[in-house]
C-alpha positions as CSV (number, residue, x, y, z in Angstrom):
1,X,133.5,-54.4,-124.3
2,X,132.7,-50.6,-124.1
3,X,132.4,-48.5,-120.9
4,X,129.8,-46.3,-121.2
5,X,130.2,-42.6,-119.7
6,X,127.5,-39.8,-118.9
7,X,130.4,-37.7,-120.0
8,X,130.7,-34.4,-121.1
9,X,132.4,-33.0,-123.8
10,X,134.8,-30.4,-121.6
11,X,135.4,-33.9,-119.1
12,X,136.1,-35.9,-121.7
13,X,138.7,-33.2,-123.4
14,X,140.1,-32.1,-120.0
15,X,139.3,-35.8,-117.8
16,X,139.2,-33.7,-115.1
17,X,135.5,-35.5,-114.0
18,X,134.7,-39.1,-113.2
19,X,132.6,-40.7,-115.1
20,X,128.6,-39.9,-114.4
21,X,127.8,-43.3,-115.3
22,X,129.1,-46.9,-116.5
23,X,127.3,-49.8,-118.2
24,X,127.8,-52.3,-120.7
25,X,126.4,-52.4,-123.6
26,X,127.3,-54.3,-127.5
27,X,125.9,-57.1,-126.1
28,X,129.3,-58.7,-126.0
29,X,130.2,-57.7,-129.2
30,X,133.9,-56.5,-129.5
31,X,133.9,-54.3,-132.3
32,X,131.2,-53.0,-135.1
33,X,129.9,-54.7,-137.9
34,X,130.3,-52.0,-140.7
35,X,133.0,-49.3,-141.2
36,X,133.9,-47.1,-143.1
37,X,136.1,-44.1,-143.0
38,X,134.3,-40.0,-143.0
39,X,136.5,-37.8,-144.7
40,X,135.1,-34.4,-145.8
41,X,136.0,-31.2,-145.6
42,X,134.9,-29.2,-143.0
43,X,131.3,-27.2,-143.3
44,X,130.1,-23.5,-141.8
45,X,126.2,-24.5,-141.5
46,X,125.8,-26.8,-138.6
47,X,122.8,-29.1,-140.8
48,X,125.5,-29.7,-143.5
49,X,128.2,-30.8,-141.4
50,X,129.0,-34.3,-141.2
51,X,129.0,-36.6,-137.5
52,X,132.5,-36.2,-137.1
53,X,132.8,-32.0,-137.6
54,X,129.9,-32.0,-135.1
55,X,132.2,-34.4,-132.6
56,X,135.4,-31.8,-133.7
57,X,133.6,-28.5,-133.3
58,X,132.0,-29.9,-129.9
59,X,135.9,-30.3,-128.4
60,X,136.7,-27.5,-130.4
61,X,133.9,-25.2,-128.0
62,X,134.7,-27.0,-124.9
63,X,138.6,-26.3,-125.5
64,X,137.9,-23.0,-125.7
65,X,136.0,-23.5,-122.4
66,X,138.0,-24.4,-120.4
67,X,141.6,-22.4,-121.4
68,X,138.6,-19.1,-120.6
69,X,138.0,-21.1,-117.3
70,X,134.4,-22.2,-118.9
71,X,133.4,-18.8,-118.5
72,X,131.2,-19.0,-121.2
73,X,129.4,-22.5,-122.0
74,X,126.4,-21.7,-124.4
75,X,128.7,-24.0,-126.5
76,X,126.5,-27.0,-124.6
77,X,123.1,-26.2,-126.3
78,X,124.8,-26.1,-129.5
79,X,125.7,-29.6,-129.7
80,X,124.3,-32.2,-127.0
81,X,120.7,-33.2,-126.8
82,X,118.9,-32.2,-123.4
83,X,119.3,-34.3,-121.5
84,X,123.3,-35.2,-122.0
85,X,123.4,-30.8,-122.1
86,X,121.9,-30.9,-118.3
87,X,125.0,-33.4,-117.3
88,X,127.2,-31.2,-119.3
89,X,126.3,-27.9,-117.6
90,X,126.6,-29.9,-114.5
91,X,130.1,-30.8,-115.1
92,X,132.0,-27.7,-116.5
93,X,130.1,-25.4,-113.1
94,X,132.0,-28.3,-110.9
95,X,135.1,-27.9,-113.3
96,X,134.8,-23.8,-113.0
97,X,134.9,-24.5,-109.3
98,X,138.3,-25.7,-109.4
99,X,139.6,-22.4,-110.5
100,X,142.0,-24.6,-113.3
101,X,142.5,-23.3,-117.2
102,X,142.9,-25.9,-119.3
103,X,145.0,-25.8,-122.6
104,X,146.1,-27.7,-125.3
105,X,144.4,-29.3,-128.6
106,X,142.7,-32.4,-128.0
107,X,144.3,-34.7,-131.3
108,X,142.0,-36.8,-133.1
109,X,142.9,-40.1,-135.3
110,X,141.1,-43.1,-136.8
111,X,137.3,-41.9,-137.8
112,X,135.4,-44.4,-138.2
113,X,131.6,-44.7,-138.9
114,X,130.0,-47.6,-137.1
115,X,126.3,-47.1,-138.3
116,X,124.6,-44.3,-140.0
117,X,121.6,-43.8,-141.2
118,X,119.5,-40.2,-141.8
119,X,118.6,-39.8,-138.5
120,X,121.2,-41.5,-136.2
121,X,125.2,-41.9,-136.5
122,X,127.6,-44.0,-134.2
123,X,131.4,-42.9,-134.8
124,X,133.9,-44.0,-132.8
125,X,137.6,-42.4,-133.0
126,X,141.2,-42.3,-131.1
127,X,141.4,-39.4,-128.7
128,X,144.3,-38.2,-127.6
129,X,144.4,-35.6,-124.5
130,X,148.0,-35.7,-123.7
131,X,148.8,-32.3,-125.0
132,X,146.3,-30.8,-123.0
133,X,148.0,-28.7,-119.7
134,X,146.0,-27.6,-116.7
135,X,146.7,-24.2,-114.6
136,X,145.6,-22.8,-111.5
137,X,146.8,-19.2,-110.4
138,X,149.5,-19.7,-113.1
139,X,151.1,-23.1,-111.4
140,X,150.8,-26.5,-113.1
141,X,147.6,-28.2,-111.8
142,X,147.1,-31.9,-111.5
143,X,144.2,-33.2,-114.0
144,X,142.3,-35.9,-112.4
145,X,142.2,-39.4,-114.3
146,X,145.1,-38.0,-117.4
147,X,145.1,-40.2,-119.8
148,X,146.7,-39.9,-123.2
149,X,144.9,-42.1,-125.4
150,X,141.4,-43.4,-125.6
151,X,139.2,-44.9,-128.0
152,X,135.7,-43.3,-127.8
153,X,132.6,-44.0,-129.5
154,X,129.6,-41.0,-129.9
155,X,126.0,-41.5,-130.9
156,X,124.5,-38.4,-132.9
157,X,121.0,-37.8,-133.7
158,X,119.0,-35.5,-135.6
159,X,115.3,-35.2,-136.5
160,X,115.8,-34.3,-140.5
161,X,118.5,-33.4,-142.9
162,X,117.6,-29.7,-142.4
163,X,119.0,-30.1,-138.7
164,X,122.6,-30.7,-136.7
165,X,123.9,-33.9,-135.4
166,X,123.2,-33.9,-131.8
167,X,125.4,-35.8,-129.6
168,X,122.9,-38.4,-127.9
169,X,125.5,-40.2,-126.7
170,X,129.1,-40.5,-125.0
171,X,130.9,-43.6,-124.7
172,X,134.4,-44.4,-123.8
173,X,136.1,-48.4,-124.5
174,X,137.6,-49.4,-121.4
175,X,140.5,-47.4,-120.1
176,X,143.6,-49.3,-121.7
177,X,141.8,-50.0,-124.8
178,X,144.9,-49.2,-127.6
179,X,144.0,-47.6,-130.8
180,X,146.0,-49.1,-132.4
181,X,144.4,-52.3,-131.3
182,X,140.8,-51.6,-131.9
183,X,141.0,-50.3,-134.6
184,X,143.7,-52.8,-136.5
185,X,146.2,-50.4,-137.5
């Protein structure tokens, strides 16, 4: 069952907010029906690069973020559709508030493409945000809800081939969900 979260990319990578919201969805379902692995190497035009460079560049921007203490967040119209861009500006001014820089590299494992088709990609992945170290003032600073590993799973969108992958969509499997569970390894 997944656990659905209004989550931003710089909240996801740092888990210093709560989830924004929670639902079900899958309709029961415990895993996809298709999947296959996205390997590719990576692209410099945003409409040539692939669901899961869009995902990487996205935690990528919001790393830098927050070790700049999300100073600078244009980052957010880059990749996230409207609506989940006005939740993401939301979140990073409430994590600039706590005065913390955040660094580290978010680790990535287990790509997997659920669905794709021209205009709409679900990829889920292993996410893995231990590495990531908070400071405030120069002192080690407690990150709310730190846990290593998760398994997420991002909808993307785009209009046409001529445009990005947008992320429509962030979704985390409940917490406790093992990768190396889910996705058989």
């Amino acid at each position: 069952m997944i656990r659905h979260r209004a989550l931003t990319t710089i909240a996801m990578a740092t888990l210093l907010a709560a989830p924004l919201a929670a639902c079900t969805s899958n309709a029961g379902e415990e895993g996809p029906t298709t999947t296959t692995t996205q390997e590719a190497p990576p692209t410099t035009d945003p409409a040539d690069a692939t669901p899961r460079e869009r995902i990487e560049a996205s935690f990528d921007a919001a790393n830098a973020a927050a070790a700049d203490g999300w100073e600078d967040t244009s980052y957010i119209d880059e990749f996230y559709v409207p609506e989940l861009a006005e939740k993401q500006r939301a979140v990073d001014a409430k994590n600039a508030d706590t005065g913390a820089i955040i660094t580290g590299e978010t680790q990535f494992s287990h790509w997997t493409v659920v669905e794709e088709t021209d205009t709409t990609a679900v990829v889920e992945f292993c996410q893995d945000s231990s590495q990531l170290k908070a400071t405030k003032d120069g002192e080690p600073f407690e990150i709310e809800n730190q846990n290593g590993e998760t398994v997420g799973r991002f909808t993307l969108v785009r209009e046409s081939d001529d445009q990005p992958w947008m992320i429509q969509e962030q979704a985390y499997y409940e917490e406790g969900t093992k990768c190396s569970e889910h996705f058989g390894d």
